[in-house]
FIVOPA-741395 format. One record per residue (C-alpha): residue number from 1; residue in one letter; z, y, x. Coordinates in steps of 0.001 Angstrom, whole numbers. Example, Ala and Ser with C-alpha at 12.3 -4.5 7.8 and 13.67 -1.06 7.14 Angstrom:
// residues 2
+-----+-----+---------+---------+---------+
|   n | res |      up |   north |    east |
+-----+-----+---------+---------+---------+
|   1 |   A |    7800 |   -4500 |   12300 |
|   2 |   S |    7140 |   -1060 |   13670 |
+-----+-----+---------+---------+---------+
//
This chain:
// residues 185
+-----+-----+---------+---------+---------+
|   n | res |      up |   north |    east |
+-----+-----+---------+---------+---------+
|   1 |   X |   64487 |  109882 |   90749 |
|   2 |   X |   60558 |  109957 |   90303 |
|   3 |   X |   59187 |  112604 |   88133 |
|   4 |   X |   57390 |  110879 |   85168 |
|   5 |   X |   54365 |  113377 |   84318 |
|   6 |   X |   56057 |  116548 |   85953 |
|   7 |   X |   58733 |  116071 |   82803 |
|   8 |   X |   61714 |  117233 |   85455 |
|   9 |   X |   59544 |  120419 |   86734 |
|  10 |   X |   59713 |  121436 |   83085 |
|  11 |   X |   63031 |  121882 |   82822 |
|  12 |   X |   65063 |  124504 |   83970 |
|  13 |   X |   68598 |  122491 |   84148 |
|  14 |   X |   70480 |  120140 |   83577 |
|  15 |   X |   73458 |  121454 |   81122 |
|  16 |   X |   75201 |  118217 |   80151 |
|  17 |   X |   75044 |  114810 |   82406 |
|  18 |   X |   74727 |  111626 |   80480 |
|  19 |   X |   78510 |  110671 |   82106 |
|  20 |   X |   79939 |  114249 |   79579 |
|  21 |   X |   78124 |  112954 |   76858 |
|  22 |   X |   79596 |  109293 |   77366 |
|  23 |   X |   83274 |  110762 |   77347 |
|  24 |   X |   82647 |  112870 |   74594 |
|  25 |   X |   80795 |  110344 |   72111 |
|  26 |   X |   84298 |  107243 |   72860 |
|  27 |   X |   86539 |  110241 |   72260 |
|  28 |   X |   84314 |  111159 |   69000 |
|  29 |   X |   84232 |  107524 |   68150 |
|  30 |   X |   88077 |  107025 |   68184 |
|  31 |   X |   88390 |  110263 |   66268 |
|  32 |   X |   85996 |  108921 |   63365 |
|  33 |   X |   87449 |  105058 |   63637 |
|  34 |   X |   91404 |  106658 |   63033 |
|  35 |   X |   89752 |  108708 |   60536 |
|  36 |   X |   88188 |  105848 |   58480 |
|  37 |   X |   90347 |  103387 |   58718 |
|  38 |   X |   91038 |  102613 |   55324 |
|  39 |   X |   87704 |  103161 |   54198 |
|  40 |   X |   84280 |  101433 |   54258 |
|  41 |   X |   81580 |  103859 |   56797 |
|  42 |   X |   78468 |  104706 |   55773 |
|  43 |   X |   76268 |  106302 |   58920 |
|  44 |   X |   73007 |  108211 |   58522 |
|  45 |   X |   71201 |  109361 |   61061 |
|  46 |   X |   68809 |  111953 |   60849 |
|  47 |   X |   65835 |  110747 |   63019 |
|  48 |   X |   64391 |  111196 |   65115 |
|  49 |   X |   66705 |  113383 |   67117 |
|  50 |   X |   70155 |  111313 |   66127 |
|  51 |   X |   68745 |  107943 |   67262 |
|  52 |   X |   70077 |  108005 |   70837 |
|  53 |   X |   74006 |  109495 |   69757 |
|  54 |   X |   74134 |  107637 |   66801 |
|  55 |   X |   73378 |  104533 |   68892 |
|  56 |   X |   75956 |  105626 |   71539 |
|  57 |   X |   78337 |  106555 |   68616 |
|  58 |   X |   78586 |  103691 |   66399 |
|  59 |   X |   79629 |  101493 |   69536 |
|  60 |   X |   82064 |  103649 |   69979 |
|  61 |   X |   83944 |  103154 |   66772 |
|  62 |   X |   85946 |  100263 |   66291 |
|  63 |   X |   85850 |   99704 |   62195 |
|  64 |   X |   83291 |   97782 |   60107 |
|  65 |   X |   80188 |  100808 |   59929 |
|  66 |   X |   76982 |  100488 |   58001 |
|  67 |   X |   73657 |  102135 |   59241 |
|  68 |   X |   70972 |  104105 |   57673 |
|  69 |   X |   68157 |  106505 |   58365 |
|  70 |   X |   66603 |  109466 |   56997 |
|  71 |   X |   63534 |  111188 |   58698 |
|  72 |   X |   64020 |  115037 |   57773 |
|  73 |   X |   61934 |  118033 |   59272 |
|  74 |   X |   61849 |  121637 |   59975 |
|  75 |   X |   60381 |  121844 |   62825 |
|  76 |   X |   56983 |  120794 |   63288 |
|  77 |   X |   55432 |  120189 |   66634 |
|  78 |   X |   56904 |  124517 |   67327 |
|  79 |   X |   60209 |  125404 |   68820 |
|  80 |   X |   60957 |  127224 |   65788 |
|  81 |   X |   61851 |  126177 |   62413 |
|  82 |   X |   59930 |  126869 |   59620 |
|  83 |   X |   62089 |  127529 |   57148 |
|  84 |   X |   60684 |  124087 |   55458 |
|  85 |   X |   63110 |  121200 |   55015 |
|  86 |   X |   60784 |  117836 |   54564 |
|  87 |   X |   62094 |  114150 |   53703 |
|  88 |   X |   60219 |  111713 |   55434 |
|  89 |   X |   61922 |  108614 |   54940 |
|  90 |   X |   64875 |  108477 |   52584 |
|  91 |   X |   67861 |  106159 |   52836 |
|  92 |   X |   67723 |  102641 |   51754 |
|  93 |   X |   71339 |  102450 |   50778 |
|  94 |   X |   72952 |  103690 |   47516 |
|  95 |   X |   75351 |  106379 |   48164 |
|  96 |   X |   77770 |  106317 |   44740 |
|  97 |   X |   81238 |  105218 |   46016 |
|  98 |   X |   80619 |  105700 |   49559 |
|  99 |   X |   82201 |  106948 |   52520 |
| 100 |   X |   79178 |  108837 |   54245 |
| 101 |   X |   78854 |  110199 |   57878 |
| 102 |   X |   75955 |  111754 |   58771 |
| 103 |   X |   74835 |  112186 |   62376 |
| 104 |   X |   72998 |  115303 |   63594 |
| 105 |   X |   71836 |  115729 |   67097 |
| 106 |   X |   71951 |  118983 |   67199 |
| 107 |   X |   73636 |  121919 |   64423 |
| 108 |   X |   71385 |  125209 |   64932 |
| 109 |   X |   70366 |  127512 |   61807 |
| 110 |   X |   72393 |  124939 |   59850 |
| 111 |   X |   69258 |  125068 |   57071 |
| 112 |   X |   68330 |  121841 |   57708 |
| 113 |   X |   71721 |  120145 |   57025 |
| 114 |   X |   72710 |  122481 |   54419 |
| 115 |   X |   69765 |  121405 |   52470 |
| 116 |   X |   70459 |  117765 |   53477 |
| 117 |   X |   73773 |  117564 |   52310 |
| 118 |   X |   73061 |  118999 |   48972 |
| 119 |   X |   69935 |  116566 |   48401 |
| 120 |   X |   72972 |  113442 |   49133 |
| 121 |   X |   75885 |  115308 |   47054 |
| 122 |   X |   73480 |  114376 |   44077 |
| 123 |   X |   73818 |  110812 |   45207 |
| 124 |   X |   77399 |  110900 |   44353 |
| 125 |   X |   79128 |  109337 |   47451 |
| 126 |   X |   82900 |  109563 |   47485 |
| 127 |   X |   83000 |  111650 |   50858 |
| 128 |   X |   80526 |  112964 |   52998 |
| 129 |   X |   81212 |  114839 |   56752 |
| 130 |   X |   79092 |  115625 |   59781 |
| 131 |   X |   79037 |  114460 |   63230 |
| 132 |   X |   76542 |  116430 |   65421 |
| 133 |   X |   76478 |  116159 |   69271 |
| 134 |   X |   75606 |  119883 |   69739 |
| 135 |   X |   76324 |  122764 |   68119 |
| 136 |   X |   74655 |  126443 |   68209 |
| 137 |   X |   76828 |  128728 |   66573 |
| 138 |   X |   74903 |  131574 |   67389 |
| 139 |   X |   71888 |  130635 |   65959 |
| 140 |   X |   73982 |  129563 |   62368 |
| 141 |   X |   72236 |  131315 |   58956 |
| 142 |   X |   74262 |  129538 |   56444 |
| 143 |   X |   77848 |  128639 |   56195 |
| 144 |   X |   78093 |  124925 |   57126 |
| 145 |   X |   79789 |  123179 |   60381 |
| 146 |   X |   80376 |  120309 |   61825 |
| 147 |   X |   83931 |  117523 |   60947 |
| 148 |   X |   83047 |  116317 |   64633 |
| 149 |   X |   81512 |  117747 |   67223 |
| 150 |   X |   80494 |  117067 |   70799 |
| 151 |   X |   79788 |  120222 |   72610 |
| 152 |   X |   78866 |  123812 |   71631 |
| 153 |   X |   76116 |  124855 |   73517 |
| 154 |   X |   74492 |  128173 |   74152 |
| 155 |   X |   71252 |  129271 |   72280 |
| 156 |   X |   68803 |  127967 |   74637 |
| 157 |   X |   65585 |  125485 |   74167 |
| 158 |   X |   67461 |  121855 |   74847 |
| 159 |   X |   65921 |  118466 |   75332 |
| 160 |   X |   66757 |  115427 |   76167 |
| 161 |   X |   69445 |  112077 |   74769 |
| 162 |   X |   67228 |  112403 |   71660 |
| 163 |   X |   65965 |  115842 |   71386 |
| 164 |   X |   62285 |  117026 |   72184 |
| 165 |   X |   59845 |  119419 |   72402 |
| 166 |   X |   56698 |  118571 |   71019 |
| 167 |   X |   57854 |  114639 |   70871 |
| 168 |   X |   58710 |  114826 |   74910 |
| 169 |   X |   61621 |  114467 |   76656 |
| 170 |   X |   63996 |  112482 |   74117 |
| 171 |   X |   64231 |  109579 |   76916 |
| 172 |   X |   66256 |  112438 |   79255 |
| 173 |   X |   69388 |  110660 |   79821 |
| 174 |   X |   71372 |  113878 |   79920 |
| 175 |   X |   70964 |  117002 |   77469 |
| 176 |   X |   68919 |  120066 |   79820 |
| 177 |   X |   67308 |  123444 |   79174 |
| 178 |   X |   63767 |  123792 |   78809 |
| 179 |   X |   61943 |  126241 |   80895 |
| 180 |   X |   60688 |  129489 |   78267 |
| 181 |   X |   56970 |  129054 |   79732 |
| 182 |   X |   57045 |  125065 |   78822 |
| 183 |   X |   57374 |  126492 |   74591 |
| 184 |   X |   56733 |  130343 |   74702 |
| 185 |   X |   53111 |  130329 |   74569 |
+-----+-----+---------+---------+---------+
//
């Protein structure tokens, strides 16, 4: 495989292959579809990070699903969070009534989402979980998990099937550690 701009000498390795991630997201997908069967789906993803498992994932389920997309941040262009939760782009769709979902690339502090879910529990929907590909455990601050989850993973730097580092790396087709020198300066 070429190395696009010395992206692969960045990272230190490869944790899940895109052929885990695959098996994981159908058996996530027929999880959710059994789950909402009897109910009208409402996805939001939380860009930018979501947009590669949410695409994966909604194929996956086999029930009518709407789509939204909220840009929220905490991050910056840093490999730490700044405490700061940010909307960006709000949802489009009304929430009263509905059936919400939202997918999270990755669950780490938990701030983020906390502070997410709280913003759309205003909005009055008549259920709201979480699906997020990866979760940190370790690195939790408030009380708040997952409904679904892909994979916990260890508290390390990760990049790739939508998450970055300074807007690099999303395009990984697999989910690999980050070398400490490549954000540690």
């Amino acid at each position: 495989m070429p190395n696009p701009a010395g992206m692969h000498d960045d990272l230190e390795r490869m944790l899940l292959s895109a052929e885990e991630i695959s098996a994981r997201v159908a058996q996530l997908g027929q999880a959710i579809s059994r789950d909402y069967a009897d109910k009208p789906l409402l996805m939001i993803g939380v860009l930018k990070g979501s947009v590669v498992f949410m695409a994966d994932l909604m194929r996956a389920i086999d029930i009518p699903v709407q789509i939204d997309f909220m840009a929220v941040s905490s991050y910056g262009q840093g490999a730490q969070s700044t405490g700061m939760v940010r909307i960006d782009k709000d949802i489009d769709i009304s929430l009263a009534g509905k059936h919400i979902l939202i997918a999270e690339d990755i669950l780490d502090s938990g701030k983020t989402l906390s502070h997410l879910m709280a913003l759309l529990a205003t909005r009055e929907p008549a259920s709201m979980r979480v699906v997020a590909l990866l979760d940190k455990p370790s690195r939790r601050t408030v009380d708040i998990r997952a409904d679904y989850t892909g994979f916990e993973v260890p508290d390390e730097f990760l990049v790739g099937y939508g998450l970055d580092y300074a807007e690099r790396y999303r395009n990984l087709p697999g989910v690999a550690v980050l070398k400490r020198e490549v954000y540690a300066t």
